[in-house]
PyMOL CGO cylinders between C-alpha atoms (Angstrom):
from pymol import cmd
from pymol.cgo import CYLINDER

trace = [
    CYLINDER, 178.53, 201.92, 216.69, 180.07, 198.68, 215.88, 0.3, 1, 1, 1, 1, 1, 1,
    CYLINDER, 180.07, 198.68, 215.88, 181.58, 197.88, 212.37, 0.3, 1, 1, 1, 1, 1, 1,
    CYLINDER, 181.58, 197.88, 212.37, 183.14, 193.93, 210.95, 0.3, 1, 1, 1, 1, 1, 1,
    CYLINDER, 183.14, 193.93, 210.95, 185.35, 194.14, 208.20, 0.3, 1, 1, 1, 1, 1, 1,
    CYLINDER, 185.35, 194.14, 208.20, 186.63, 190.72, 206.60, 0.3, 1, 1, 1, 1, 1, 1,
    CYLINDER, 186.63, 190.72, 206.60, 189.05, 191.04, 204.40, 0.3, 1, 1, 1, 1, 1, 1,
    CYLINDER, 189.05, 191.04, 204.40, 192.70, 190.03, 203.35, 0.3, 1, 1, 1, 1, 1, 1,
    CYLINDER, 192.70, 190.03, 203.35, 195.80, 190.97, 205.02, 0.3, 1, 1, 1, 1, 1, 1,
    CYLINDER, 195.80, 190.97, 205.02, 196.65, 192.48, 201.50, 0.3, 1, 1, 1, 1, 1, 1,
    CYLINDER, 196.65, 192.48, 201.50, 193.48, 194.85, 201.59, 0.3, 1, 1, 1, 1, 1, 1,
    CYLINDER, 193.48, 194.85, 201.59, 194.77, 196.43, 204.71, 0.3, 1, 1, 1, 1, 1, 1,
    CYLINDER, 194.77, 196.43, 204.71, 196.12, 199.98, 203.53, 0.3, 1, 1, 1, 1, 1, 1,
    CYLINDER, 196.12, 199.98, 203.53, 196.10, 203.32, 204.06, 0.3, 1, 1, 1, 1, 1, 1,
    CYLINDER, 196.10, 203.32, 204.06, 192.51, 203.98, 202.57, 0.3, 1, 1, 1, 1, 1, 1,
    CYLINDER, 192.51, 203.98, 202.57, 191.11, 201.23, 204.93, 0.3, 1, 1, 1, 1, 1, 1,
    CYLINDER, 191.11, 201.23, 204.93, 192.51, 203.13, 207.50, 0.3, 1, 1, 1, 1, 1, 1,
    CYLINDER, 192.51, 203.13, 207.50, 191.05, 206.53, 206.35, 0.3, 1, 1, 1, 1, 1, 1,
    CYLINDER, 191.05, 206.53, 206.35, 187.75, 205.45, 205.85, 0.3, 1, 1, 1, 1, 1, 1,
    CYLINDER, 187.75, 205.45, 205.85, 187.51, 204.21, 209.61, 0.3, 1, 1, 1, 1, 1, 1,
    CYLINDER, 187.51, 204.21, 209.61, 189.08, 207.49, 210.75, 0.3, 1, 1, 1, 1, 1, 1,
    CYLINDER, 189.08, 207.49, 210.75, 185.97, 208.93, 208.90, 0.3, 1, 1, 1, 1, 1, 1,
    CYLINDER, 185.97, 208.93, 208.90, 183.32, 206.50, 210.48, 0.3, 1, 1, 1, 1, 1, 1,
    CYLINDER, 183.32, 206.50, 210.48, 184.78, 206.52, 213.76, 0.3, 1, 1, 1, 1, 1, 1,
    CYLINDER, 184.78, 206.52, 213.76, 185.35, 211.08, 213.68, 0.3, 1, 1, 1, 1, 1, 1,
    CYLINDER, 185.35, 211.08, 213.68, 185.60, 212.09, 217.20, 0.3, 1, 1, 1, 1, 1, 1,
    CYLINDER, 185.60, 212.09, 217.20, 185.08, 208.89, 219.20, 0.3, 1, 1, 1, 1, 1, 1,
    CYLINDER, 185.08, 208.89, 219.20, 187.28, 206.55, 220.91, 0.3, 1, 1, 1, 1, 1, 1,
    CYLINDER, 187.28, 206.55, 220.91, 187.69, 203.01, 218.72, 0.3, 1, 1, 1, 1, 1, 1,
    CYLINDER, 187.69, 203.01, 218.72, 188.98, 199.48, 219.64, 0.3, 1, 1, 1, 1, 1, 1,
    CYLINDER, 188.98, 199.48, 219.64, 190.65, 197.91, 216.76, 0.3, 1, 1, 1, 1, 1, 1,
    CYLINDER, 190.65, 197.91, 216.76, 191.31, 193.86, 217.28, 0.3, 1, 1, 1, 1, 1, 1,
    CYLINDER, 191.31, 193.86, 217.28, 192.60, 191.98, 214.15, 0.3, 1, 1, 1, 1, 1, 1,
    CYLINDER, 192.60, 191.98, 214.15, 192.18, 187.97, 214.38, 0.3, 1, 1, 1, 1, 1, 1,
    CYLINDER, 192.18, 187.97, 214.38, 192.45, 185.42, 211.75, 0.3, 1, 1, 1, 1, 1, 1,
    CYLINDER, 192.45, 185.42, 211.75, 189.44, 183.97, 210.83, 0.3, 1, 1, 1, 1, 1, 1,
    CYLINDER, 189.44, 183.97, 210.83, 190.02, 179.71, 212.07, 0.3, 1, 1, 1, 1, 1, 1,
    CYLINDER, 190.02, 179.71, 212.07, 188.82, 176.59, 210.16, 0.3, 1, 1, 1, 1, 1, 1,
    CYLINDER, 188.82, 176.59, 210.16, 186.00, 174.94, 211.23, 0.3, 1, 1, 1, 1, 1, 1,
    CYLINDER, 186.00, 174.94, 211.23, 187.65, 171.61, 212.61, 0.3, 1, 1, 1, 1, 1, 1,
    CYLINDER, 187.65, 171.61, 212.61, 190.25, 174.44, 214.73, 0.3, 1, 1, 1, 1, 1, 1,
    CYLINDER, 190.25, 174.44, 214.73, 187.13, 175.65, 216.31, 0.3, 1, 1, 1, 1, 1, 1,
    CYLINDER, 187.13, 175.65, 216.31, 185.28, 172.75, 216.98, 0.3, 1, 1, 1, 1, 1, 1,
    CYLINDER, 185.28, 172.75, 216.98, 187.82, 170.69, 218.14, 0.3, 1, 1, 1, 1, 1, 1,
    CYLINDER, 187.82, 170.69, 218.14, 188.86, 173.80, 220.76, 0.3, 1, 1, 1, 1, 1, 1,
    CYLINDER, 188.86, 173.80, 220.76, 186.58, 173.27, 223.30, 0.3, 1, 1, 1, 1, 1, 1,
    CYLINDER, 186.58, 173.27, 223.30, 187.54, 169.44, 224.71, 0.3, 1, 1, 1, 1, 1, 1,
    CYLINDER, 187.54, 169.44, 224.71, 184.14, 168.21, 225.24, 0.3, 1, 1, 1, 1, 1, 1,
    CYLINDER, 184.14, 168.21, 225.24, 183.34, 169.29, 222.17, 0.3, 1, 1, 1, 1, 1, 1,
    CYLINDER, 183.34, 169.29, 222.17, 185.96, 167.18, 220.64, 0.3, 1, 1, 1, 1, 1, 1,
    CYLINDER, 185.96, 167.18, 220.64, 185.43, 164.44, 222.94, 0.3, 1, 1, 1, 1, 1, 1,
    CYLINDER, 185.43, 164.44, 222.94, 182.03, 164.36, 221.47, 0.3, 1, 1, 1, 1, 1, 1,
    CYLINDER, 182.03, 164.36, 221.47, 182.98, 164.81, 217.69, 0.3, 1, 1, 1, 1, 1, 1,
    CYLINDER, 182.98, 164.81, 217.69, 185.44, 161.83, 218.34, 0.3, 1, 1, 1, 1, 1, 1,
    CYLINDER, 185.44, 161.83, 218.34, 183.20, 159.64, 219.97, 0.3, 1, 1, 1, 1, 1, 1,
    CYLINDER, 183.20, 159.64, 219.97, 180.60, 160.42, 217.24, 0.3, 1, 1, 1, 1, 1, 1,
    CYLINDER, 180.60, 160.42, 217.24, 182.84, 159.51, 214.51, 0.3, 1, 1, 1, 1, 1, 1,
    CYLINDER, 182.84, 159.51, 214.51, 183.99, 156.33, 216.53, 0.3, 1, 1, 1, 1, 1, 1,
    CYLINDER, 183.99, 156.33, 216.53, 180.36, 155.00, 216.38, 0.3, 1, 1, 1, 1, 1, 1,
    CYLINDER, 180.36, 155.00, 216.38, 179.48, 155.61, 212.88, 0.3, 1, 1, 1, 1, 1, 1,
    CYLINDER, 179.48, 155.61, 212.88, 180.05, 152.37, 210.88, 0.3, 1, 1, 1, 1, 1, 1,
    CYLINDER, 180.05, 152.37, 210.88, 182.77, 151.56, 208.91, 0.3, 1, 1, 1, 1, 1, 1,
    CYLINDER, 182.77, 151.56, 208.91, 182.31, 150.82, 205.05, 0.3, 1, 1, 1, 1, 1, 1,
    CYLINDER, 182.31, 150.82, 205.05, 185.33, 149.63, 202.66, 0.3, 1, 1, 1, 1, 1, 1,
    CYLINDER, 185.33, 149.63, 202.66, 184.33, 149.42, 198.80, 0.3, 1, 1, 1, 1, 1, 1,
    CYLINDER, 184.33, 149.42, 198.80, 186.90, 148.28, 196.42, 0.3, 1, 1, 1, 1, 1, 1,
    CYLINDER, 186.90, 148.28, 196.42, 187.08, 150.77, 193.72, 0.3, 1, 1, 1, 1, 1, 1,
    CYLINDER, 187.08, 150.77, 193.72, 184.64, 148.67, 191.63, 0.3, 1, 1, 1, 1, 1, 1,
    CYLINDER, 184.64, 148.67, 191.63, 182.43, 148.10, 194.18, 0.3, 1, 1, 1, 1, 1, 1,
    CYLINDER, 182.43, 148.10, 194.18, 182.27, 152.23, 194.65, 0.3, 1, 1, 1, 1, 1, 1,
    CYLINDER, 182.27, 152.23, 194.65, 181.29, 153.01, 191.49, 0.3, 1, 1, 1, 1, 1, 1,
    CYLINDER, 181.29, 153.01, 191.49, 178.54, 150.76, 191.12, 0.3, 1, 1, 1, 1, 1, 1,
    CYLINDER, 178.54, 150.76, 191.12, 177.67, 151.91, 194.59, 0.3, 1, 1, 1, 1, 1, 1,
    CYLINDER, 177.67, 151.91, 194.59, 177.35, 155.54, 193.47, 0.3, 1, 1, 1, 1, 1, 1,
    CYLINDER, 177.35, 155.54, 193.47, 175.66, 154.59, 190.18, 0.3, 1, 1, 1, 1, 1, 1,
    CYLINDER, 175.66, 154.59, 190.18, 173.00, 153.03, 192.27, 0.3, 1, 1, 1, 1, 1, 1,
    CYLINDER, 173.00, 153.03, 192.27, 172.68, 156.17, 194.35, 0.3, 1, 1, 1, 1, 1, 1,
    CYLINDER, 172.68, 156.17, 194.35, 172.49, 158.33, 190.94, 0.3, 1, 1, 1, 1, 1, 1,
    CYLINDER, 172.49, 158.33, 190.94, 169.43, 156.08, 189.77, 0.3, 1, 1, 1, 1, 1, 1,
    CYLINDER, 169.43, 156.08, 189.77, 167.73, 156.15, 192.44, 0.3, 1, 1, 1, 1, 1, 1,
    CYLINDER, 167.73, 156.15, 192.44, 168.19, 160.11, 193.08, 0.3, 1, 1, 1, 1, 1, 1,
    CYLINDER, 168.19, 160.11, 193.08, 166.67, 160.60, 189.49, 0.3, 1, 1, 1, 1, 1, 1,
    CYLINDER, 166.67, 160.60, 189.49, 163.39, 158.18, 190.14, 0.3, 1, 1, 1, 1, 1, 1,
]
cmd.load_cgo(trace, "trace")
């Protein structure tokens, strides 16, 4: 049997610990606590991975609005989206 609990370092407590005692009666148990990482930690962990992200982003082109030129931009978008 295999059991996932997510939950905040505050919920960890004596009841938490009772109620795995009671799931777990009799048998030998693992317990391994991790924190859960962002997705950018984890993608950028593996290096070709990242090399890939990176050279992804590198190729995508590059747009500069003024403010102004932004919001007319998006306005366009939002008329178009409701057509």
């Amino acid at each position: 049997m295999q059991a996932t609990f997510k939950i905040s370092a505050e919920e960890l407590d004596e009841r938490l610990i009772n109620q795995i005692k009671k799931m777990f009666e009799g048998k030998p148990v693992t317990i391994t606590i991790t924190t859960q990482e962002d997705d950018t930690t984890y993608l950028n962990a593996d290096p070709a991975n990242k090399k890939h992200l990176e050279d992804s982003m590198a190729s995508e082109p590059e747009i500069t609005y003024t403010a102004e030129e932004f919001e007319k931009h998006v306005d366009r978008l939002l008329q178009k989206s409701k057509e």
